[in-house]
C-alpha positions as CSV (number, residue, x, y, z in Angstrom):
1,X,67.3,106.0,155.5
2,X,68.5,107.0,152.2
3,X,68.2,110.6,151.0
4,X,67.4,111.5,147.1
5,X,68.6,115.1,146.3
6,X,67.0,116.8,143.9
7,X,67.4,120.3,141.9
8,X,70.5,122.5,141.8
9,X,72.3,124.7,144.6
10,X,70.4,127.4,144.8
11,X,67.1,125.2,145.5
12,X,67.5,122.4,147.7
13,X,65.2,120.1,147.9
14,X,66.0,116.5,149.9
15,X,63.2,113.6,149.6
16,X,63.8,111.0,151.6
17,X,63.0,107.5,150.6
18,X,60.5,105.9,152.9
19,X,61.5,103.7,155.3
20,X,60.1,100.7,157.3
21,X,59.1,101.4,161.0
22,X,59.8,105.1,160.6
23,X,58.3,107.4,162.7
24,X,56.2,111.1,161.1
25,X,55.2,113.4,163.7
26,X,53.1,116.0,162.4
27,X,53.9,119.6,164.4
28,X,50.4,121.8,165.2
29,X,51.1,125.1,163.5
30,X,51.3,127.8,165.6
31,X,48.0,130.5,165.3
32,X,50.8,133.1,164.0
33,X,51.6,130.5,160.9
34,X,48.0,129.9,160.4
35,X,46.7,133.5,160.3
36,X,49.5,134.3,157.6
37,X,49.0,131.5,155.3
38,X,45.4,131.9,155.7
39,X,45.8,135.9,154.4
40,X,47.5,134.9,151.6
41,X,44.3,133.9,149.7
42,X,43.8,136.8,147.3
43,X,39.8,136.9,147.9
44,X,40.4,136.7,152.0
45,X,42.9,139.5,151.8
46,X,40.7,141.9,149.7
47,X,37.6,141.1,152.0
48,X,39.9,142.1,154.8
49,X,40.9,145.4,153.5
50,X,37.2,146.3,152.4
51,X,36.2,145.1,156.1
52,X,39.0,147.5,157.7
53,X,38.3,150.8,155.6
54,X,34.3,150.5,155.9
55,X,35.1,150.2,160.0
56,X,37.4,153.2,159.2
57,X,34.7,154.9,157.7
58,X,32.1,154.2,160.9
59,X,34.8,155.6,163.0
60,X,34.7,158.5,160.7
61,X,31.1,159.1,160.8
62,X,30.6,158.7,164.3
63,X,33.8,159.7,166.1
64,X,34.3,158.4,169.5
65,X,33.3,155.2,169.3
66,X,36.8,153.1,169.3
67,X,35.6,149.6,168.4
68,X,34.9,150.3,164.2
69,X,38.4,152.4,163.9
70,X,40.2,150.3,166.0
71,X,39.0,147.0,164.6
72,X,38.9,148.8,160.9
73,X,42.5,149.7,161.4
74,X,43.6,146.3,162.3
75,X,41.9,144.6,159.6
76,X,43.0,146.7,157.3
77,X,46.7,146.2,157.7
78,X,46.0,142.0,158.3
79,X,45.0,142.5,154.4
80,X,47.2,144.9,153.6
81,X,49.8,142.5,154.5
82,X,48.5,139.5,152.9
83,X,49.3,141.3,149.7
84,X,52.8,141.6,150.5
85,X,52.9,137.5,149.9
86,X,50.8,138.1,146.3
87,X,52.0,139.7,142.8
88,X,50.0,142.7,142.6
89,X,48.7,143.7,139.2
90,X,49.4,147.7,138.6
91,X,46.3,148.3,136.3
92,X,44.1,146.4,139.3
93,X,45.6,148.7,141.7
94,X,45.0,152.1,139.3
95,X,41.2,150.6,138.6
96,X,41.1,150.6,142.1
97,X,42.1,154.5,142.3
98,X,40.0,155.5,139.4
99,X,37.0,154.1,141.1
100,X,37.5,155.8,144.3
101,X,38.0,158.9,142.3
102,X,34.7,158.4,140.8
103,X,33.0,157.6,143.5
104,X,33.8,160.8,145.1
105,X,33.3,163.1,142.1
106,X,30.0,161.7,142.0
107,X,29.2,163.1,145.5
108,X,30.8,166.5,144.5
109,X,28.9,167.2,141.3
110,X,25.8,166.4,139.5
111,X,26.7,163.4,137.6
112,X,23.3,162.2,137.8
113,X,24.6,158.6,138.7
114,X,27.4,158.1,135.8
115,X,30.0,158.8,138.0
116,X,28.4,156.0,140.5
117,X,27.8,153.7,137.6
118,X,32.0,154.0,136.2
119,X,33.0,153.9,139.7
120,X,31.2,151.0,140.7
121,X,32.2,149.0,137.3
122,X,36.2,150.3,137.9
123,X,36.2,148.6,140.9
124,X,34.5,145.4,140.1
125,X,37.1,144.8,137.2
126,X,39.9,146.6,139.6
127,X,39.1,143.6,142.2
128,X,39.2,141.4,139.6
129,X,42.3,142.3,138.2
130,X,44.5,143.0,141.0
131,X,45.9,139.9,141.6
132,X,48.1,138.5,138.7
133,X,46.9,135.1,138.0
134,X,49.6,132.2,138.7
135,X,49.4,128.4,138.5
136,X,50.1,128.4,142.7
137,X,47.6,131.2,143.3
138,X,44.3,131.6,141.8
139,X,43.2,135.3,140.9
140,X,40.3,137.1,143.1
141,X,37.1,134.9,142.0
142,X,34.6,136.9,140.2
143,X,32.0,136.4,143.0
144,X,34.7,137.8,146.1
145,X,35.0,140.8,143.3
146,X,30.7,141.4,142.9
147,X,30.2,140.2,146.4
148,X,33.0,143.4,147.7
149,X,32.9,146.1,145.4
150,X,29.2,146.2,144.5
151,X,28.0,146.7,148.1
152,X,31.0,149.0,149.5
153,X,30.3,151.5,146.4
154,X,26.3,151.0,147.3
155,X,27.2,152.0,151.0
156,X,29.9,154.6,149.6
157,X,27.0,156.1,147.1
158,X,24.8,156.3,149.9
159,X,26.9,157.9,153.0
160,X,28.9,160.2,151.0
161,X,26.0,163.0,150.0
162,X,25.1,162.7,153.2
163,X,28.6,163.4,154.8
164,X,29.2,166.2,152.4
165,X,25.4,167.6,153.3
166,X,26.1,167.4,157.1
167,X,29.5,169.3,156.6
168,X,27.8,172.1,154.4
169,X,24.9,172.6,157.0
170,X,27.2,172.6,160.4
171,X,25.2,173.6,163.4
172,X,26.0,177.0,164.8
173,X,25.7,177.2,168.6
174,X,25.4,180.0,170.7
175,X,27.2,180.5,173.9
C-alpha cells in the first residue's frame, strides 16, 4: 500500500492509493454520532429550538403536566447545541430579540397589530439570517424560516392576550 501525503503540518491529510484485493469495512455509526451530525443542519436545529420553547410554553400554560416542559426542555438544548457546530450571524440573533420584543409589546399595548406585523417579519428575516452562509453549510432555507416563524408568532399572537387576560382577572377564592 502506498500512502500519498498531502497538505502541510498542521492539516494532515493521508490518501492512500488503492490497492488490489484490499479489504474496506465500513463501521455503523453509533446513534450518538448520528444525532450530532444530523443537528448540525441549520433548518433542523432551528425547528428544534422552536419545537422545545412552544413545549416550554404548554408547560407554562398548563403547569403540571410534565411531558411538554420536559420534552420542550430537551429539544431545546438538542438545537441549542447544534448551533454550537454552526457560525452564528449576530444581526440574525438581535432580529431574533427584536421580534420577541415585539411580539410581547404587542400584547401589552394597543398596537392594533403593527407590533404583530414587525415582530412577525423580524423574525422571518431573523431566521433567515442567523446562520452565516458557507460553501460547506447552506444558510436556513427560506421555507424552514416561513414554515417556523410565521406559525410560532401566529400561536405567540394568539396565547399571549390571553395569558396576560387570565393573570389580570385571577380568581379569588374564599376559604
Amino acid at each position: 500500500m502506498r500512502l500519498r501525503i498531502v497538505g502541510n503540518i498542521t492539516s494532515l491529510l493521508i490518501l492512500a492509493a488503492p490497492c488490489a484485493g484490499a479489504n474496506l469495512a465500513a463501521s455503523p455509526v453509533a446513534v450518538r454520532e448520528w444525532i450530532l451530525s444530523s443537528i448540525r443542519n441549520p433548518n433542523l436545529a432551528l425547528a428544534l429550538v422552536f419545537a422545545g420553547a412552544l413545549g416550554i410554553y404548554a408547560e407554562c400554560i398548563r403547569p403540571g403536566r410534565v411531558v411538554p416542559g420536559v420534552g420542550g426542555g430537551v429539544l431545546l438544548l438538542l438545537g441549542l447545541s447544534g448551533f454550537q457546530f454552526l457560525p452564528i450571524n449576530g444581526l440574525g440573533a438581535a432580529l431574533i430579540a427584536l421580534a420577541f420584543g415585539c411580539l410581547f409589546l404587542e400584547v401589552k399595548f394597543a398596537a392594533r397589530g403593527v407590533l404583530g406585523v414587525a415582530g412577525t417579519a423580524a423574525l422571518v428575516f431573523g431566521t433567515r439570517a442567523l446562520v452565516e452562509s458557507r460553501l460547506s453549510q447552506p444558510p436556513v432555507a427560506w421555507s424552514t424560516a416561513l414554515g417556523l416563524a410565521l406559525p410560532f408568532s401566529g400561536v405567540t399572537l394568539y396565547l399571549l392576550p390571553i395569558a396576560a387576560r387570565a393573570r389580570r382577572n385571577k380568581r379569588e377564592t374564599a376559604i
